[in-house]
PDBQT receptor file of N, H, CA, C and O in Angstrom, charges set to zero:
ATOM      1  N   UNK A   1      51.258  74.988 169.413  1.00  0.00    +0.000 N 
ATOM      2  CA  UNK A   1      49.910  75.545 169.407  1.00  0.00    +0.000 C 
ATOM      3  C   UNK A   1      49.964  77.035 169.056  1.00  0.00    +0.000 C 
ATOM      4  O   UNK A   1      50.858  77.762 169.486  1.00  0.00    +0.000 OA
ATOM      5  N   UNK A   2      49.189  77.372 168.429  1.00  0.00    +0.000 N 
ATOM      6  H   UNK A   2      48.462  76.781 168.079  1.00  0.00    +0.000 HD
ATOM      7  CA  UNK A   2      49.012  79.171 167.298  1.00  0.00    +0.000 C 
ATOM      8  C   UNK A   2      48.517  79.735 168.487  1.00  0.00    +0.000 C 
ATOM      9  O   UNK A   2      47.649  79.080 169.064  1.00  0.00    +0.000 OA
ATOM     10  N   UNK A   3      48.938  80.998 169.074  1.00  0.00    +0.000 N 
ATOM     11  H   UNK A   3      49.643  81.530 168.605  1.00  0.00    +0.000 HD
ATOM     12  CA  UNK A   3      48.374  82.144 169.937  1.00  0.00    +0.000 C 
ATOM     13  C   UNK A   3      47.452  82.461 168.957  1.00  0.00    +0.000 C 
ATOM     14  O   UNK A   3      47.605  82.447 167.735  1.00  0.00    +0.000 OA
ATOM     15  N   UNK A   4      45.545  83.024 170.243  1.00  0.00    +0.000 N 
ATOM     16  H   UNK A   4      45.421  83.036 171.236  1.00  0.00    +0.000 HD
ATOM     17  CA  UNK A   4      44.813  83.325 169.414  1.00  0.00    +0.000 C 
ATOM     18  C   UNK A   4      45.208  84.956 168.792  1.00  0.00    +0.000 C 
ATOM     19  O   UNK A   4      46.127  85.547 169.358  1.00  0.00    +0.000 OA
ATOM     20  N   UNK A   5      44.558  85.577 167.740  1.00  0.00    +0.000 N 
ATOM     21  H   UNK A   5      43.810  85.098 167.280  1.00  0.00    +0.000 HD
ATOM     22  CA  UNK A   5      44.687  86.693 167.118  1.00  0.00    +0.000 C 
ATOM     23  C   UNK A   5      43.743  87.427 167.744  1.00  0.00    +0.000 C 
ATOM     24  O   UNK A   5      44.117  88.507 168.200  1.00  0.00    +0.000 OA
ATOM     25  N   UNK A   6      42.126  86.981 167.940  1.00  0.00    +0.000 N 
ATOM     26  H   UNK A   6      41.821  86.104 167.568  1.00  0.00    +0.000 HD
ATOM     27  CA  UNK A   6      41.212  87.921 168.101  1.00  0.00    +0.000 C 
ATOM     28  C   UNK A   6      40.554  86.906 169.108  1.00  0.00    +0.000 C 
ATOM     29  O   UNK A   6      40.634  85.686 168.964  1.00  0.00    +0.000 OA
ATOM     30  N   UNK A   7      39.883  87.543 170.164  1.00  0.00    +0.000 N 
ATOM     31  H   UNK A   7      39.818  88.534 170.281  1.00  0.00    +0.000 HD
ATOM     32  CA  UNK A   7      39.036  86.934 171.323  1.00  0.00    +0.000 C 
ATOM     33  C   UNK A   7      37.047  87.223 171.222  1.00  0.00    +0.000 C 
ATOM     34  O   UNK A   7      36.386  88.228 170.963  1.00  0.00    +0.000 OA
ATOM     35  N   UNK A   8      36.721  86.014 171.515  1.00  0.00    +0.000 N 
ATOM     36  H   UNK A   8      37.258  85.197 171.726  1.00  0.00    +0.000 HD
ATOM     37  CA  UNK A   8      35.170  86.898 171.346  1.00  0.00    +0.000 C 
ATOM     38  C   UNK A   8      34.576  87.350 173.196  1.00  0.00    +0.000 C 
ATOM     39  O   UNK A   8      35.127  87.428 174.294  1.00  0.00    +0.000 OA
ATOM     40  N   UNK A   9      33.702  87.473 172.856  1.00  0.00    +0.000 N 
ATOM     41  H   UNK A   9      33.255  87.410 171.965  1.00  0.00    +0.000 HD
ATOM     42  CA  UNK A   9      32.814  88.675 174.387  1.00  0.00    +0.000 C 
ATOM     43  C   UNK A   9      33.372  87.850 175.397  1.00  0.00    +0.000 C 
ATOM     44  O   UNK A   9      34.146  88.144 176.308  1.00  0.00    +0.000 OA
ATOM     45  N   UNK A  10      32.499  86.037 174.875  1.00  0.00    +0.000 N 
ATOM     46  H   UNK A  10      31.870  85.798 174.135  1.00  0.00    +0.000 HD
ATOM     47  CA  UNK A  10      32.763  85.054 176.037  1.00  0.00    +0.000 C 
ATOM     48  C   UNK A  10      34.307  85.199 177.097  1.00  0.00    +0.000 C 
ATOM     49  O   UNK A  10      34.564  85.526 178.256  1.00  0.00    +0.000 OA
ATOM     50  N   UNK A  11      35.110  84.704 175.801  1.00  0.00    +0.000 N 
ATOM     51  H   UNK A  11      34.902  84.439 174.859  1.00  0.00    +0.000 HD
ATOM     52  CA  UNK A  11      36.288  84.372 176.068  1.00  0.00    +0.000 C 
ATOM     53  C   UNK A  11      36.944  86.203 177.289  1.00  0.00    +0.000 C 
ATOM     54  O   UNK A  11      37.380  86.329 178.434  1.00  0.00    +0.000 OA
ATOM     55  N   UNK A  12      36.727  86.892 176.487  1.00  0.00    +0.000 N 
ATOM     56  H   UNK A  12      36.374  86.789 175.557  1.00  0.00    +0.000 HD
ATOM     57  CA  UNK A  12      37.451  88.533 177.201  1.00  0.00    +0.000 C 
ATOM     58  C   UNK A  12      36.450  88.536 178.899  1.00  0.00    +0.000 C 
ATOM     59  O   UNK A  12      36.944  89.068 179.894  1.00  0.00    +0.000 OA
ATOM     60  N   UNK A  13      35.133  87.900 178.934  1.00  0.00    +0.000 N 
ATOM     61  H   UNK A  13      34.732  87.468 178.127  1.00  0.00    +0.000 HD
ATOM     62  CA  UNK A  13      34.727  88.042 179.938  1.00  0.00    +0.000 C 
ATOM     63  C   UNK A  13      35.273  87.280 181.378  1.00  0.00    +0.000 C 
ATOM     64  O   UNK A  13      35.405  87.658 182.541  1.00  0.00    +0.000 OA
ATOM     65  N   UNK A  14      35.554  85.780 180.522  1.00  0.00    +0.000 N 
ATOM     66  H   UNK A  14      35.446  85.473 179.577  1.00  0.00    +0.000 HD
ATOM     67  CA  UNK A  14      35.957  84.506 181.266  1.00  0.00    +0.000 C 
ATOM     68  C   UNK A  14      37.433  85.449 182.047  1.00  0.00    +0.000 C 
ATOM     69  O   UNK A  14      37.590  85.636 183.254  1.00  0.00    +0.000 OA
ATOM     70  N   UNK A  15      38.068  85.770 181.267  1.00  0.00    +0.000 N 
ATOM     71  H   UNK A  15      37.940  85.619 180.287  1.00  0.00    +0.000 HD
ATOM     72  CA  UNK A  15      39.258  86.263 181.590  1.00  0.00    +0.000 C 
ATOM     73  C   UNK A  15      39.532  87.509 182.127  1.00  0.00    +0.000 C 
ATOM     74  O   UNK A  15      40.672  87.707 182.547  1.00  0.00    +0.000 OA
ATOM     75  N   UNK A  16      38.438  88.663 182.213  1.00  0.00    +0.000 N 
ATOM     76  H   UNK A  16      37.512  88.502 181.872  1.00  0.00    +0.000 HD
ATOM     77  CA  UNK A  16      38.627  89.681 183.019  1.00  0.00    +0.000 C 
ATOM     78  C   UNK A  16      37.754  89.861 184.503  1.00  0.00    +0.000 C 
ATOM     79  O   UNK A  16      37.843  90.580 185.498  1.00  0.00    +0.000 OA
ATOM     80  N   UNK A  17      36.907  88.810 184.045  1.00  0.00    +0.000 N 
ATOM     81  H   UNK A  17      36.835  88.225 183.237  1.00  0.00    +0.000 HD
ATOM     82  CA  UNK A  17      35.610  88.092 185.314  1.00  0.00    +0.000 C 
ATOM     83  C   UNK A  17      34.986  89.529 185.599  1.00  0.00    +0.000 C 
ATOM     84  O   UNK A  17      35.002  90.116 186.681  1.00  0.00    +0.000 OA
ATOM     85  N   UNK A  18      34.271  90.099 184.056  1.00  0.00    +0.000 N 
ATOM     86  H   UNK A  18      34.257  89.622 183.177  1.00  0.00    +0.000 HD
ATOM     87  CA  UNK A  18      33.405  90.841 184.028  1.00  0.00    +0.000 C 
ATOM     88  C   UNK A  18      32.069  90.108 183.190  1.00  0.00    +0.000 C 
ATOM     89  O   UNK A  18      32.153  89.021 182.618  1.00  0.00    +0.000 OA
ATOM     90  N   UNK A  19      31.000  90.843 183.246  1.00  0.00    +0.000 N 
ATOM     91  H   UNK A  19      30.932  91.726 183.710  1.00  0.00    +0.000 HD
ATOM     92  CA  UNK A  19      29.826  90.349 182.687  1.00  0.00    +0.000 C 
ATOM     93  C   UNK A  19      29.891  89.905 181.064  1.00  0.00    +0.000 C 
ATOM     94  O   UNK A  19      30.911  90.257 180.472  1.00  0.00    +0.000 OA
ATOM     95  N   UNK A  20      29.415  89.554 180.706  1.00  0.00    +0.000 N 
ATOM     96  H   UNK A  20      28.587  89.268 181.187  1.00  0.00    +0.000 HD
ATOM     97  CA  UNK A  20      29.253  89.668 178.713  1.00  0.00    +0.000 C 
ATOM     98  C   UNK A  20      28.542  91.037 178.497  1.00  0.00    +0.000 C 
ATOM     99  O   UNK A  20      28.774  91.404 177.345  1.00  0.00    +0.000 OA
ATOM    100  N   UNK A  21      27.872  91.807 179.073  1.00  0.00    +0.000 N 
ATOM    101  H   UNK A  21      27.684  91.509 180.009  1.00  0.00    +0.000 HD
ATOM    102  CA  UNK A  21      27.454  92.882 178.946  1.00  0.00    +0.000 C 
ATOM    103  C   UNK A  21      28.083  93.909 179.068  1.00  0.00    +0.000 C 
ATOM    104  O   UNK A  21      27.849  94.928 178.419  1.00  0.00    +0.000 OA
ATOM    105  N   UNK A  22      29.213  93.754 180.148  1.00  0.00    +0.000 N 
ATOM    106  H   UNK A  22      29.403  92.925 180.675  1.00  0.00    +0.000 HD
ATOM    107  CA  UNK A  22      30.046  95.035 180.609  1.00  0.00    +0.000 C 
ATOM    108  C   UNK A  22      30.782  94.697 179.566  1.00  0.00    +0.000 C 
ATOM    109  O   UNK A  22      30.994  95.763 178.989  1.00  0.00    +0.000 OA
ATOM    110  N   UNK A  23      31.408  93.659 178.856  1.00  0.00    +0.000 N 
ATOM    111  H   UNK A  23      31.236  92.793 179.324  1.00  0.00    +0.000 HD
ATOM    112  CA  UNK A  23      32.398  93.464 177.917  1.00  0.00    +0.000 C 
ATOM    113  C   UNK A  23      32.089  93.933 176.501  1.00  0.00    +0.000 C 
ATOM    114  O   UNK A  23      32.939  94.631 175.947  1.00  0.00    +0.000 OA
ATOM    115  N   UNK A  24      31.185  93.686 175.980  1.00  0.00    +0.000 N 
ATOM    116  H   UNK A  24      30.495  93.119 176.430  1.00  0.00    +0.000 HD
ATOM    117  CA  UNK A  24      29.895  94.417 174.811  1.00  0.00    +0.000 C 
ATOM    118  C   UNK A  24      30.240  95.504 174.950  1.00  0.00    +0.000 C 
ATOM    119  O   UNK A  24      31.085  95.716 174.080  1.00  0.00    +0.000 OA
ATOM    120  N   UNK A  25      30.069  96.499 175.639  1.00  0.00    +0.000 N 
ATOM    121  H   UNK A  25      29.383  96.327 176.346  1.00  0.00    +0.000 HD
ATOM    122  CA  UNK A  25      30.065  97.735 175.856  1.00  0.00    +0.000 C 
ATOM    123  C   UNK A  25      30.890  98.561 176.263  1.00  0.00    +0.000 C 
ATOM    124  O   UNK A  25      30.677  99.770 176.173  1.00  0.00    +0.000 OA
ATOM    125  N   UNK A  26      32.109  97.998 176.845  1.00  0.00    +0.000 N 
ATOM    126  H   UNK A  26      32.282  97.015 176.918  1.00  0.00    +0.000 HD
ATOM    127  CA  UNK A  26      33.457  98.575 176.916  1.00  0.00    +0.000 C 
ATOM    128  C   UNK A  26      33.979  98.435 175.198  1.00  0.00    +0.000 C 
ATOM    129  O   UNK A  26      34.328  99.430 174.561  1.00  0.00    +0.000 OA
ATOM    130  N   UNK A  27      33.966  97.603 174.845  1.00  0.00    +0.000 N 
ATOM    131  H   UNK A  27      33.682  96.795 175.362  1.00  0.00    +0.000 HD
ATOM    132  CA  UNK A  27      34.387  96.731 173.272  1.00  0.00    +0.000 C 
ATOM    133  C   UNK A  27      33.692  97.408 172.018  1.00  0.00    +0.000 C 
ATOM    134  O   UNK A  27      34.274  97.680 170.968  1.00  0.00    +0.000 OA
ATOM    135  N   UNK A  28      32.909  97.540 172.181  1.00  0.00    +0.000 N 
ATOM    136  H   UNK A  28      32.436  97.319 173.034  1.00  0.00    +0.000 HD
ATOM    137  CA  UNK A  28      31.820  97.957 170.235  1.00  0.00    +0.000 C 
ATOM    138  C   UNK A  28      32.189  99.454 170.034  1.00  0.00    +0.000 C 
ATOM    139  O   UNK A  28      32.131  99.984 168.924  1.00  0.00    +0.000 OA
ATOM    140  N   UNK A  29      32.558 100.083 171.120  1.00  0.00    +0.000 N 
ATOM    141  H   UNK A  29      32.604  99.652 172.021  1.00  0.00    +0.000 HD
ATOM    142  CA  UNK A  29      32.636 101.275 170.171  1.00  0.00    +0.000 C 
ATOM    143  C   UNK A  29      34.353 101.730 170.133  1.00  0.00    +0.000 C 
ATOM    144  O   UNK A  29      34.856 102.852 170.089  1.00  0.00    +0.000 OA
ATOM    145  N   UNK A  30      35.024 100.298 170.173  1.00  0.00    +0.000 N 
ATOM    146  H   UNK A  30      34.615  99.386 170.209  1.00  0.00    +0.000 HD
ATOM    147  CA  UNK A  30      36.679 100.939 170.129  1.00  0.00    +0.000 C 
ATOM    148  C   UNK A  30      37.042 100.867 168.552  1.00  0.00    +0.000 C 
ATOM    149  O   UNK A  30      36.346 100.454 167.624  1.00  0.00    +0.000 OA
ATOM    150  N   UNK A  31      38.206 101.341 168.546  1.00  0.00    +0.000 N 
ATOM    151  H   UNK A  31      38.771 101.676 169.300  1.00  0.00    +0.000 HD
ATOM    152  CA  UNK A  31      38.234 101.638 167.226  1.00  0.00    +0.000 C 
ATOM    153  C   UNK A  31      39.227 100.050 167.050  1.00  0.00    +0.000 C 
ATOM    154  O   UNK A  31      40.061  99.726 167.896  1.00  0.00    +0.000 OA
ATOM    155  N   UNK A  32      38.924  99.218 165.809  1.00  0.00    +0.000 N 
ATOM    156  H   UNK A  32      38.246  99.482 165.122  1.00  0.00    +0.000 HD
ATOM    157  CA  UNK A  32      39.757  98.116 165.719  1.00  0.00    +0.000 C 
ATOM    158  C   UNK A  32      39.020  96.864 166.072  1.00  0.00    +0.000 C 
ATOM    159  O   UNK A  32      39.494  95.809 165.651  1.00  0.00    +0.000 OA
ATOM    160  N   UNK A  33      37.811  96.831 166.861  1.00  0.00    +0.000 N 
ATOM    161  H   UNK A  33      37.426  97.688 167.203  1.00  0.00    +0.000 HD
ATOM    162  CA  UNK A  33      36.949  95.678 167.038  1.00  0.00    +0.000 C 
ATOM    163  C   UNK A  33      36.450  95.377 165.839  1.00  0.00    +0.000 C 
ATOM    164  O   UNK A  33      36.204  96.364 165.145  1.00  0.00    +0.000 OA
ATOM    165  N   UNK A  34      36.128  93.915 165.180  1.00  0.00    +0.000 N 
ATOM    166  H   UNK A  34      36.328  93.114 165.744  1.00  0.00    +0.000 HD
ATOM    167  CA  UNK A  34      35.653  93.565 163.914  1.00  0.00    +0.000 C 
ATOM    168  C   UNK A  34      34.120  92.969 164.910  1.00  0.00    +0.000 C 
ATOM    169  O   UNK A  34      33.970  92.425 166.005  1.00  0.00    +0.000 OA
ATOM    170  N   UNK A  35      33.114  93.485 163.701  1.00  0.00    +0.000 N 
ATOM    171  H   UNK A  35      33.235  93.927 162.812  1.00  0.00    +0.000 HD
ATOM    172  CA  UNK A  35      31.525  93.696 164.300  1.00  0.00    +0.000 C 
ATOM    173  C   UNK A  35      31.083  92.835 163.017  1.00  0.00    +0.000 C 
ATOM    174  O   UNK A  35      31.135  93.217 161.848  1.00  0.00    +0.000 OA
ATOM    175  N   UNK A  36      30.672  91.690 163.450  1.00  0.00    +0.000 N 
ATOM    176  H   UNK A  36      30.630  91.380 164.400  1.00  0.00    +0.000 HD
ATOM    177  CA  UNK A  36      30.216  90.764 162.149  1.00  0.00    +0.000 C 
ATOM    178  C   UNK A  36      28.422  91.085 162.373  1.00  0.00    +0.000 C 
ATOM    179  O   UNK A  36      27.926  90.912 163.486  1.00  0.00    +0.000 OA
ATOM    180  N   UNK A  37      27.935  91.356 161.695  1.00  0.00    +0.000 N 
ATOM    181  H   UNK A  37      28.338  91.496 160.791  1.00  0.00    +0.000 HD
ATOM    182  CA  UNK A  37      26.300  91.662 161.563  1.00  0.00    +0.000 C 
ATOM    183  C   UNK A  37      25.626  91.401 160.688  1.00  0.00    +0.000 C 
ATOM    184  O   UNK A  37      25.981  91.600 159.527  1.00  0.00    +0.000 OA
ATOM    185  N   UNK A  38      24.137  90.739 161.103  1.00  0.00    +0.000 N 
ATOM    186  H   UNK A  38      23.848  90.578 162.047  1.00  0.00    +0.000 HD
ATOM    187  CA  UNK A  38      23.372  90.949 160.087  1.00  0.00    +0.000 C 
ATOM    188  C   UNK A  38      22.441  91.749 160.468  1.00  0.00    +0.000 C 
ATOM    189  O   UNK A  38      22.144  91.942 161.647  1.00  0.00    +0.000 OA
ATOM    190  N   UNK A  39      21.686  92.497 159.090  1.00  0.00    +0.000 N 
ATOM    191  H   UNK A  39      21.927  92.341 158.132  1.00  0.00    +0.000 HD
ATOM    192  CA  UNK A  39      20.485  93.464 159.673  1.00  0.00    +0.000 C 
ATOM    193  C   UNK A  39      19.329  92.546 160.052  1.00  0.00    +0.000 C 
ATOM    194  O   UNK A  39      19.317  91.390 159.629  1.00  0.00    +0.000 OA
ATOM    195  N   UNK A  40      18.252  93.064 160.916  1.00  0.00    +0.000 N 
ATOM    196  H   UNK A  40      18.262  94.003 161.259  1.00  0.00    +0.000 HD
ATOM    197  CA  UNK A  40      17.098  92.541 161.062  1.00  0.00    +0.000 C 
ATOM    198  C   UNK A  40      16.339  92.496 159.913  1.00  0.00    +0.000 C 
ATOM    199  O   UNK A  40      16.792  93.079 158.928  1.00  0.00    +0.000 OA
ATOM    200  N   UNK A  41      15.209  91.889 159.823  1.00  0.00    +0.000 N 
ATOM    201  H   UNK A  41      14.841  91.416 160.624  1.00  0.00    +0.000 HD
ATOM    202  CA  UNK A  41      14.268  91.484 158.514  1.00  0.00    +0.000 C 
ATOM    203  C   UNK A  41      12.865  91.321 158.855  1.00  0.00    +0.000 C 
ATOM    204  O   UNK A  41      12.667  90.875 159.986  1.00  0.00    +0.000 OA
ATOM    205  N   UNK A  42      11.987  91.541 158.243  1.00  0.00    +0.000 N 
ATOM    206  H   UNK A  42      12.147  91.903 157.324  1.00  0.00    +0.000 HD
ATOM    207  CA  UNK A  42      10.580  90.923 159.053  1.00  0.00    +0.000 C 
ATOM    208  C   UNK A  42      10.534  89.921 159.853  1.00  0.00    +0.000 C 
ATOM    209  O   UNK A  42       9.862  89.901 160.885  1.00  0.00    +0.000 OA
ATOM    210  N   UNK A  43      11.165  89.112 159.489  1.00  0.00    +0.000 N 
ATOM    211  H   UNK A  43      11.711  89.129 158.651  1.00  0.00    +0.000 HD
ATOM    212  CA  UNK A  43      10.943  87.459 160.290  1.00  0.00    +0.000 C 
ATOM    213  C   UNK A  43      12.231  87.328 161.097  1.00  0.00    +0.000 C 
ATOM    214  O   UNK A  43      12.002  86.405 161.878  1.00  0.00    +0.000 OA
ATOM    215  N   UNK A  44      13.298  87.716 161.280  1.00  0.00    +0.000 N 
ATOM    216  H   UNK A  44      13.484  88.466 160.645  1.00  0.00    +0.000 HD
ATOM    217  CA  UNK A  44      14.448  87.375 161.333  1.00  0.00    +0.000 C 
ATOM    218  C   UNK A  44      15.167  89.023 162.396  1.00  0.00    +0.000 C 
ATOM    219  O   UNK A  44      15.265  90.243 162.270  1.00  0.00    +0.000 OA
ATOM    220  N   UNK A  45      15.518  87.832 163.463  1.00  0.00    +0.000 N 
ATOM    221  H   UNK A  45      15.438  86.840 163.566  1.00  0.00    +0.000 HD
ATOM    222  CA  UNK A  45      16.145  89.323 164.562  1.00  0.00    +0.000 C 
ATOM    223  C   UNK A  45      17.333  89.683 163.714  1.00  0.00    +0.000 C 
ATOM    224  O   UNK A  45      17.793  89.159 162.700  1.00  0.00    +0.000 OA
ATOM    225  N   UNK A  46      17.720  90.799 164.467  1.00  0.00    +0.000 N 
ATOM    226  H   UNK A  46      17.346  91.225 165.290  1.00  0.00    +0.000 HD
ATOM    227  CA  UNK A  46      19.404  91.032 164.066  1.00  0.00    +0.000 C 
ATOM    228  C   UNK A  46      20.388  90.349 165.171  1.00  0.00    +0.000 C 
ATOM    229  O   UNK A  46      20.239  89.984 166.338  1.00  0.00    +0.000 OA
ATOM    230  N   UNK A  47      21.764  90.353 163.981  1.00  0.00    +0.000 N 
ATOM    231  H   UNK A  47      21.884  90.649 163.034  1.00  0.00    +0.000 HD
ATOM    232  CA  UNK A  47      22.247  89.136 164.701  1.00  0.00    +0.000 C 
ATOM    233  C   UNK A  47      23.668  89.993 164.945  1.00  0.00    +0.000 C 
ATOM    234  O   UNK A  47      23.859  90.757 163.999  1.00  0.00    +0.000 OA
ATOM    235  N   UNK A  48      24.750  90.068 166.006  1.00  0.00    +0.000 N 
ATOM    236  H   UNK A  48      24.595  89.448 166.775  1.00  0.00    +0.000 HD
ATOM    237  CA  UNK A  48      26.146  90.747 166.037  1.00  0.00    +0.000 C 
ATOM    238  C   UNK A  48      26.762  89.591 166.903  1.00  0.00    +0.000 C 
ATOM    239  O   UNK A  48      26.284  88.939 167.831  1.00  0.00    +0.000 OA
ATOM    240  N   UNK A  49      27.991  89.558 166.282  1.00  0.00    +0.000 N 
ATOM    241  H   UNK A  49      28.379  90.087 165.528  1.00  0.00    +0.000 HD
ATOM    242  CA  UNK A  49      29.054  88.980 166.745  1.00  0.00    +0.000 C 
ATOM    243  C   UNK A  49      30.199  90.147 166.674  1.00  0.00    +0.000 C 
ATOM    244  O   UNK A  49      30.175  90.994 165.781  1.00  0.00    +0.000 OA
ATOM    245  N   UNK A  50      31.099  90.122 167.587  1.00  0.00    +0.000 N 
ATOM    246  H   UNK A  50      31.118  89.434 168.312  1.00  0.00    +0.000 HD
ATOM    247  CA  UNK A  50      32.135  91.394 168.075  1.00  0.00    +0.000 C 
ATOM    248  C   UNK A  50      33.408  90.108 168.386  1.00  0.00    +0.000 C 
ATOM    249  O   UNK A  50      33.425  89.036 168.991  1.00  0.00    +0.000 OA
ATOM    250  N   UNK A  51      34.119  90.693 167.817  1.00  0.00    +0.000 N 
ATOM    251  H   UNK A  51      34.105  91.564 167.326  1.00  0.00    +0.000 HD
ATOM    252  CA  UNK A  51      35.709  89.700 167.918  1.00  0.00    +0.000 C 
ATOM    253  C   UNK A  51      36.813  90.751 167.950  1.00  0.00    +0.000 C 
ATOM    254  O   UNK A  51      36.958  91.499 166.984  1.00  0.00    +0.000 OA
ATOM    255  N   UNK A  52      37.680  90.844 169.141  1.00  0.00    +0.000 N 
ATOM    256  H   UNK A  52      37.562  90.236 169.926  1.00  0.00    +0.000 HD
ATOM    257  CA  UNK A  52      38.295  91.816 169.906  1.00  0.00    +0.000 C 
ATOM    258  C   UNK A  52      39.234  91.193 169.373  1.00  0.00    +0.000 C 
ATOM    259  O   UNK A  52      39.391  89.972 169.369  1.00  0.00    +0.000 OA
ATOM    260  N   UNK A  53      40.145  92.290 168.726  1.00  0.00    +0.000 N 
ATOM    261  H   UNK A  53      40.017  93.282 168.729  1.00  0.00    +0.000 HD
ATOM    262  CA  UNK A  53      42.185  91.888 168.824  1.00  0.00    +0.000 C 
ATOM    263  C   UNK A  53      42.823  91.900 169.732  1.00  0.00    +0.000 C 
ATOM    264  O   UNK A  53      42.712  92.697 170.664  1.00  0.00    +0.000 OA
ATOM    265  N   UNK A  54      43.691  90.932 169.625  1.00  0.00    +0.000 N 
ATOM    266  H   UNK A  54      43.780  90.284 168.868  1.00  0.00    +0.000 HD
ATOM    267  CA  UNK A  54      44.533  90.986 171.053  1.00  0.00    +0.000 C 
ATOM    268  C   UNK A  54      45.228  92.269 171.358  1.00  0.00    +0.000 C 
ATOM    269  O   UNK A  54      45.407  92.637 172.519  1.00  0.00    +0.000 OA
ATOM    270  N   UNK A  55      45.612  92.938 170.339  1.00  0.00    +0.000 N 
ATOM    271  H   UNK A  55      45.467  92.639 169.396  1.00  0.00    +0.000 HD
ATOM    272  CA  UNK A  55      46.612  94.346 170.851  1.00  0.00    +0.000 C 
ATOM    273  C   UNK A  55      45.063  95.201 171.119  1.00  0.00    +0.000 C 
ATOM    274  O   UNK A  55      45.286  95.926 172.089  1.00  0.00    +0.000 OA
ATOM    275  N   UNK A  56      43.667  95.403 170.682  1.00  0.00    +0.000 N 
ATOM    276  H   UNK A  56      43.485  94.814 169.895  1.00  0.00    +0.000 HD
ATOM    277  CA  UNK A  56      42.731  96.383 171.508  1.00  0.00    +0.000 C 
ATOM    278  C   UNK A  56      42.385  95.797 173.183  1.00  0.00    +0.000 C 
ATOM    279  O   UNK A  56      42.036  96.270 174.264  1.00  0.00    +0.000 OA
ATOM    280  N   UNK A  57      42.665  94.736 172.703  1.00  0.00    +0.000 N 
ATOM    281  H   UNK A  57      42.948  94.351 171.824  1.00  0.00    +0.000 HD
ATOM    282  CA  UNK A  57      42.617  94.423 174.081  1.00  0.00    +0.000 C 
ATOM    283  C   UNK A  57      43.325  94.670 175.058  1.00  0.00    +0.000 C 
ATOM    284  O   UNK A  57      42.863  94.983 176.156  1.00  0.00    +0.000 OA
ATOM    285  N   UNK A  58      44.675  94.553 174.768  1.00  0.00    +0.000 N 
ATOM    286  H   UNK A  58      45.050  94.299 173.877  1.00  0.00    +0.000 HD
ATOM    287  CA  UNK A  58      45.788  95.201 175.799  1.00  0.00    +0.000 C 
ATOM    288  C   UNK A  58      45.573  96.214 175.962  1.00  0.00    +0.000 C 
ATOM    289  O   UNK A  58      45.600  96.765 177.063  1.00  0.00    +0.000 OA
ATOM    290  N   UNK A  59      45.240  96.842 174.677  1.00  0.00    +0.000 N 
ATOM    291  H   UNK A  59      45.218  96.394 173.784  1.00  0.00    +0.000 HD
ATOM    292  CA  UNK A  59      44.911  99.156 175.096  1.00  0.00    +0.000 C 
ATOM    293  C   UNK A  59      43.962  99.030 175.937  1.00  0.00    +0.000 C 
ATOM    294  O   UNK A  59      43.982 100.054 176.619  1.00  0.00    +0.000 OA
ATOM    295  N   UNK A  60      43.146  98.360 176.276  1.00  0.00    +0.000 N 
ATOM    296  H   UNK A  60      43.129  97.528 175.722  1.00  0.00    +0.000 HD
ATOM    297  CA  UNK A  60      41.282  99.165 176.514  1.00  0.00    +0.000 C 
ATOM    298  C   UNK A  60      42.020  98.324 177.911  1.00  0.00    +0.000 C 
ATOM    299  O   UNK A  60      41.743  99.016 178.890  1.00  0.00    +0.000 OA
ATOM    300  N   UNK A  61      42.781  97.198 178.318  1.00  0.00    +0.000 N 
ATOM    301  H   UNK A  61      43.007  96.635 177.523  1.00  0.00    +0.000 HD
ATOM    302  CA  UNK A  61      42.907  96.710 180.018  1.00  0.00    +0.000 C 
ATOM    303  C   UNK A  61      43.820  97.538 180.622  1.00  0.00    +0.000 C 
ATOM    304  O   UNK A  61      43.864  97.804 181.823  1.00  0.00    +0.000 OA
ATOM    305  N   UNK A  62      44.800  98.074 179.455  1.00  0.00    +0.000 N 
ATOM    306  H   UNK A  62      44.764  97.858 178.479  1.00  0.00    +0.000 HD
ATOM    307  CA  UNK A  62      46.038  99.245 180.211  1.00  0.00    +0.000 C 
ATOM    308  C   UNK A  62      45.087 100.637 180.674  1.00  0.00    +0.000 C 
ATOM    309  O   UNK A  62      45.284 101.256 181.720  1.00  0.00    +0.000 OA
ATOM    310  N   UNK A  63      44.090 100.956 179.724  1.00  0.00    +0.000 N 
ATOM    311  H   UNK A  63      43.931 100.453 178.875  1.00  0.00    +0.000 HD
ATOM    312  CA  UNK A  63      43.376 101.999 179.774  1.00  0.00    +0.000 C 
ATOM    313  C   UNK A  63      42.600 102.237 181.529  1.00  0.00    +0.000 C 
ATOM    314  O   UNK A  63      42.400 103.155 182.323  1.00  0.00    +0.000 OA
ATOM    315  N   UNK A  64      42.392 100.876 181.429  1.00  0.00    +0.000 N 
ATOM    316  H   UNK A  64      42.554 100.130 180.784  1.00  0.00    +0.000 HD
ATOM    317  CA  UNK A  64      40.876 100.754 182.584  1.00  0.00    +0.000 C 
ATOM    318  C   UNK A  64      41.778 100.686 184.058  1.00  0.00    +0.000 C 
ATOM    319  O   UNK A  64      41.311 101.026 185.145  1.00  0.00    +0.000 OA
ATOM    320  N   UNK A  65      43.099 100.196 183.853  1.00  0.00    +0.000 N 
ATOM    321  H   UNK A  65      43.479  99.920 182.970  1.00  0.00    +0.000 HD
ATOM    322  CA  UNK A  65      44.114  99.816 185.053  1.00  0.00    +0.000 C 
ATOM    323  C   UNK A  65      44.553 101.104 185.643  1.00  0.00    +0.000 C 
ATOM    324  O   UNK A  65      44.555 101.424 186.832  1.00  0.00    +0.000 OA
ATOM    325  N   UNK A  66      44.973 101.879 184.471  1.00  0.00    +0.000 N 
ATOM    326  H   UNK A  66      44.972 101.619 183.505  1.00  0.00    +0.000 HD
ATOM    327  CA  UNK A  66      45.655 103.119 184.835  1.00  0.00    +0.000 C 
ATOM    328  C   UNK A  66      45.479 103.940 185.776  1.00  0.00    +0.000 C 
ATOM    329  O   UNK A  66      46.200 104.934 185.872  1.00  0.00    +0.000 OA
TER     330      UNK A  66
């Protein structure tokens, strides 16, 4: 079985047993998160998906432990 590469909000939340919100927001503004987006439109919300690498992930849990 392939180790994953990149984790999404769900998955980093399940596993640090923080909110999807606290995870959003520790996450979007690191440098190395891939931010899949679309813009909003008249009819149509905006849409973000955030997919965390496993090595930002190790920085930002060593970071928060320290």
């Amino acid at each position: 079985m392939r180790e994953k590469l990149a984790y999404t909000v769900a998955e980093v939340a399940s596993m640090t047993g923080l909110s999807h919100m606290t995870v959003r927001r520790m996450f979007e503004t690191e440098k190395g998160v891939i931010i899949l987006a679309r813009p909003e439109t008249m009819h149509k919300r905006r849409y973000r998906s955030i997919r965390i690498p496993r090595a930002v992930y190790e920085r930002v849990l060593k970071k928060i432990t320290v």
